[in-house]
KENUDREN-432828 format. One line per 3 residues: their letters; for each residue z, y, x of C-alpha. Coordinates in steps of 0.05 Angstrom, whole numbers. Each point is the difference from the previous one (the first is absolute). Layout:
! KENUDREN-432828
a	Z:Y:X | ... .
***
This chain:
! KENUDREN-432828
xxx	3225:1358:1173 | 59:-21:43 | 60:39:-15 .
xxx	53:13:53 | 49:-36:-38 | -46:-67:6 .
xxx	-16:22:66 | 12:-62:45 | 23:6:78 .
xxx	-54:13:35 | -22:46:61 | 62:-12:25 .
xxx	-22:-27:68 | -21:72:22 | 41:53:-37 .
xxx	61:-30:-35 | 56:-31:35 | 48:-66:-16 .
xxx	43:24:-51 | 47:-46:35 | 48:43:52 .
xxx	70:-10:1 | 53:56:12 | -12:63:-21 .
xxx	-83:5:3 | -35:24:-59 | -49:-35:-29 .
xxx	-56:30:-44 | -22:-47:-57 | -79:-15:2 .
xxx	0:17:-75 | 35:78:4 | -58:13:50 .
xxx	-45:-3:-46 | -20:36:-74 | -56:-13:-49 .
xxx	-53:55:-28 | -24:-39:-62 | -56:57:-8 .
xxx	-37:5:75 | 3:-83:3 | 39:1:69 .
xxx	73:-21:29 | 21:51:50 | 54:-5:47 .
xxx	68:45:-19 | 15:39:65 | 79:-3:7 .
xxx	-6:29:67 | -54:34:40 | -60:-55:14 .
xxx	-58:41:6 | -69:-44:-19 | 37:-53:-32 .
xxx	-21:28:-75 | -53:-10:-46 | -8:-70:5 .
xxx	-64:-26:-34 | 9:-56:-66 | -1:-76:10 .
xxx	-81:-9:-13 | -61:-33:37 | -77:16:2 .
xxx	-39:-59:10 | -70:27:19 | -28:-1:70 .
xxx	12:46:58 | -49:52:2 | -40:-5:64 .
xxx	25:-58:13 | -22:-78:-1 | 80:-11:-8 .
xxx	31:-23:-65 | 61:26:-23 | 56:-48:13 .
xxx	23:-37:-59 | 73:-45:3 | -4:-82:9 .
xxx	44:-48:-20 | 77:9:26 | 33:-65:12 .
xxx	75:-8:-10 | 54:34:49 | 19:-39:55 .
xxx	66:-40:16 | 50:29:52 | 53:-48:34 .
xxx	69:13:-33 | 26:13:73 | -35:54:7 .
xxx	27:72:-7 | -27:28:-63 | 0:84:-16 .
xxx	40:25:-58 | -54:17:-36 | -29:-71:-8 .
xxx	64:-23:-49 | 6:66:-29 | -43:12:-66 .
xxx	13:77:16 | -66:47:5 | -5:23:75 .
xxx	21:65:10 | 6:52:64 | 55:-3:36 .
xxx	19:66:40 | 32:4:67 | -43:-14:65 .
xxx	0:-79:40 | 37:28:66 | 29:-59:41 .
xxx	56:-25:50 | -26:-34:59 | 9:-69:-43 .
xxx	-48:19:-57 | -49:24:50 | -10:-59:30 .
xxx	5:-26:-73 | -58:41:-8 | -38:-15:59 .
xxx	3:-78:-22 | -29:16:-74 | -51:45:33 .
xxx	-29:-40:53 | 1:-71:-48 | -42:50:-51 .
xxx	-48:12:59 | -14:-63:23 | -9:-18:-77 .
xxx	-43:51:-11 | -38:-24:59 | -13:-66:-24 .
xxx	-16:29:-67 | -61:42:27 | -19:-71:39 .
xxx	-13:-27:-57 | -40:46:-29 | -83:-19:-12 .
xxx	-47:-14:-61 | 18:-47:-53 | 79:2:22 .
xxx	34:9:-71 | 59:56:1 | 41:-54:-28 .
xxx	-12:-43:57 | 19:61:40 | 67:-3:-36 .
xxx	10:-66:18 | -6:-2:70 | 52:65:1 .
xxx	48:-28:-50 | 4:-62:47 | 9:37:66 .
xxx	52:53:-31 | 50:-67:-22 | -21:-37:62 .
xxx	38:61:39 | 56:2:-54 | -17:67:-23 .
xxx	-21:14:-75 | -67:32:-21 | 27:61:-24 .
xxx	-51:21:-56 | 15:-68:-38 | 40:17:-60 .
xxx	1:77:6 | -3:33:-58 | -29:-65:-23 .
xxx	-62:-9:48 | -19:-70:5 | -26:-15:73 .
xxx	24:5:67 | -48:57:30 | -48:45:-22 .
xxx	-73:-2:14 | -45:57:-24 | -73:-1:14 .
xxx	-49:53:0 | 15:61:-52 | 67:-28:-12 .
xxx	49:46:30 | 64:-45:-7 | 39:-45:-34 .
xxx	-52:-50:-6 | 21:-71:-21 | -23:-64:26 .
xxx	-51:-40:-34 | -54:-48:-11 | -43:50:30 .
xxx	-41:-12:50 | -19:41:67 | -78:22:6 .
xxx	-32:25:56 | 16:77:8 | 51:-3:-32 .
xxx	58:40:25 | 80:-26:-15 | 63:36:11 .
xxx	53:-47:6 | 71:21:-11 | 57:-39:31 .
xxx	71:11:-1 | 56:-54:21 | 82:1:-19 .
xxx	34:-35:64 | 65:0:7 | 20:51:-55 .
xxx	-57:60:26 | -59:4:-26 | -64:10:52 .
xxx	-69:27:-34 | -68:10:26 | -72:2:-16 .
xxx	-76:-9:27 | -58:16:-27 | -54:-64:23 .
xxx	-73:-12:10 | -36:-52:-34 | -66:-26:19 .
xxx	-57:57:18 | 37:63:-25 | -48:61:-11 .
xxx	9:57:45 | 28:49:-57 | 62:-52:-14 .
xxx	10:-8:84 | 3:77:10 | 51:8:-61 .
xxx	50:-55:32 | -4:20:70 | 13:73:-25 .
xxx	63:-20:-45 | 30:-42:58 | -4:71:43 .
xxx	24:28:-58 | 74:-44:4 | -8:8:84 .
xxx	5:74:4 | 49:7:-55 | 45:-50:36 .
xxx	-12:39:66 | 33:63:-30 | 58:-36:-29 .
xxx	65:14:43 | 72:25:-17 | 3:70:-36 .
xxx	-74:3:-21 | -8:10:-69 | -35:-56:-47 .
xxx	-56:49:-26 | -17:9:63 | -32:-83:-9 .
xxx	-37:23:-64 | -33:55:36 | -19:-40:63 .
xxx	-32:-50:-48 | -39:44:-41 | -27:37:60 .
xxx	-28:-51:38 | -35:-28:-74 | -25:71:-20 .
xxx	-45:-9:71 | -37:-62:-31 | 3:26:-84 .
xxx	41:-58:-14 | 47:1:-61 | 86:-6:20 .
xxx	28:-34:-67 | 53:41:-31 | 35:-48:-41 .
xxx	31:-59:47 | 44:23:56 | 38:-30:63 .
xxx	80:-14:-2 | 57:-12:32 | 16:-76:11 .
xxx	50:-45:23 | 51:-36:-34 | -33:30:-63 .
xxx	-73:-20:-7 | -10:75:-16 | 41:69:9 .
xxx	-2:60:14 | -36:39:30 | -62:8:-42 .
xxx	-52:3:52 | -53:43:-25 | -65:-13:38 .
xxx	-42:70:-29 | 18:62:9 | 68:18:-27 .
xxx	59:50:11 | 56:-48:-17 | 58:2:33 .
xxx	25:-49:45 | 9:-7:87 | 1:-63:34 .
xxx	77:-38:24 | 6:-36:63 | 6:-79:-10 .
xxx	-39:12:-82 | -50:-48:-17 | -56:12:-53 .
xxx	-71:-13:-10 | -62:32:5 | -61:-33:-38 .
xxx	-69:61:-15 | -37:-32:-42 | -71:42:9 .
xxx	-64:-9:-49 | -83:21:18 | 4:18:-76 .
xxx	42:24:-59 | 87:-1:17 | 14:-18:-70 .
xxx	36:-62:-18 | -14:-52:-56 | 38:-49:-19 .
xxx	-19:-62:-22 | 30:-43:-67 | 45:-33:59 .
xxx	44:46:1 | -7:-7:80 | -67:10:22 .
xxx	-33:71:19 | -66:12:14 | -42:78:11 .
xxx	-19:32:-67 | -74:-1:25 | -1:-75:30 .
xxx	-1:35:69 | 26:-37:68 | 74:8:26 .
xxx	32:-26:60 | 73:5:20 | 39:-13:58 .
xxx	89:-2:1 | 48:-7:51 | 76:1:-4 .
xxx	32:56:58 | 68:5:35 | 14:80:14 .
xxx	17:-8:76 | 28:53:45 | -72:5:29 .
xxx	-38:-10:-62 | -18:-63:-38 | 0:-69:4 .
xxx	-51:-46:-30 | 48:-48:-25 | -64:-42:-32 .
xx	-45:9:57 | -34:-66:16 .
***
């Protein structure tokens, strides 16, 4: 049993912010956001302020049989080789020196004129990242090898992978493939044919951070896993194309869970979008399910939004990593992020490719 005192960093890319803000932002310790129940087996998150669906979190554990109806096995981790080397020149977070547990920091990412175009660098080098990411992407390709290629094009553009080091995760992207919902960490793994691969890319250039993800087609995908990404991409579409000035955040969660409820597919509950910028995550907390939090939308804020939609079971495992998380029922997930600028018209895609 993990306890939430042994509890290490982790998660953190999709509901828990830096820790790291200067001035007068608070910042929420990973470990106070979470309490132990020694007789039901489970760590559950502590709600210090309304975050509707992000309870009840299921205990670190793994099943190992096969997929029902399915010729699929389960995915089981490879081999992680070492974290890679950064050039000292290169601008580093906070959070890569600091030993400090990431925490959420509050206050929204609203920008001058120079930190949007900050912004708009970091989000258009993650894009065309990203892009060559998904090129790359066919059977027997190792995740690790993914990794590589990324790491090398990140320092090549003097920015710094942003996942490397926080909270102690030891790549430079993440790559989850088929019932992994997020967080996955490159390995010796190799791509098969049908395999799907989500592949999670964010990029700190010039003190901002920009973040993105894809969900990719490997080989001869069945039609089950094609209908599942196309519908989570539409998903992140419409609930950018209500975002504008004044509207209120719930108003993503309920856009999302709409259009899946046409299709029966399952909105995870437990990993959220955030505000980002010169933190790698802030608030808001960007529910993407049906919520009445409160919240409305600031001209010149930039945040994330990131559904992560399953055929099968919502419920997260966690795997011994610490990192990885994969459906309770070895179900498919895909995922698809952008980072938006609140415009006076709307949005901008600042990660569009």
């Amino acid at each position: 049993m993990v306890g939430a005192s042994s509890l290490h960093p982790k998660l953190v890319s999709s509901f828990v912010g830096d820790g790291l803000v200067s001035g007068s932002a608070r910042v929420l310790p990973l470990r106070s956001l979470f309490r132990c129940d020694q007789g039901r087996k489970r760590v559950e998150l502590r709600l210090l302020r309304p975050l509707s669906g992000l309870a009840d979190f299921l205990f670190s554990r793994r099943n190992v049989d096969d997929i029902a109806g399915s010729k699929r096995k389960r995915l089981k981790p490879g081999k992680v080789s070492p974290p890679r080397l950064v050039p000292k020149h290169i601008l580093q977070p906070p959070y890569v020196k600091s030993r400090q547990p990431p925490g959420i920091a509050s206050g929204p990412e609203i920008h001058d004129e120079k930190g949007i175009e900050c912004m708009r660098a970091s989000g258009k080098l993650a894009a065309q990242v990203l892009e060559f990411a998904g090129v790359l992407v066919k059977p027997g390709i190792k995740t690790d090898e993914i990794d590589e290629a990324v790491h090398q094009m990140i320092i090549d553009n003097g920015a710094y992978p942003s996942p490397l080091g926080y909270g102690g995760f030891p790549k430079s992207v993440c790559t989850s493939v088929n019932e992994c919902i997020c967080h996955g960490i490159p390995d010796s793994r190799a791509l098969e044919d049908g395999d799907i691969i989500n592949i999670d890319v964010t990029v700190f250039l010039n003190g901002y951070h920009g973040d993105t993800s894809a969900t990719f087609f490997c080989g001869e995908v069945e039609e089950e896993a094609k209908k599942l990404v196309e519908v989570t991409k539409e998903c992140l579409d419409k609930a950018i194309s209500i975002c504008a000035p004044g509207v209120e955040f719930k108003k993503i969660g309920r856009t999302i869970n709409d259009h899946a409820d046409k299709y029966g597919y399952g909105v995870v509950r437990q990993f959220v979008g955030h505000g980002v910028g010169r933190v790698f995550h802030a608030d808001p907390v960007v529910l993407h399910h049906r919520n009445n939090d409160r919240g409305r939308m600031v001209l010149n804020q930039t945040f994330t939004i990131e559904p992560m939609l399953t055929i099968g079971s919502i419920n997260p495992v966690m795997w011994d990593d610490q990192w990885t998380v994969v459906t309770e029922d070895g179900s498919l997930s895909a995922q698809f992020e952008h980072t938006i600028l609140i415009t006076e018209d709307g949005a901008e895609i600042l990660t569009q490719s």
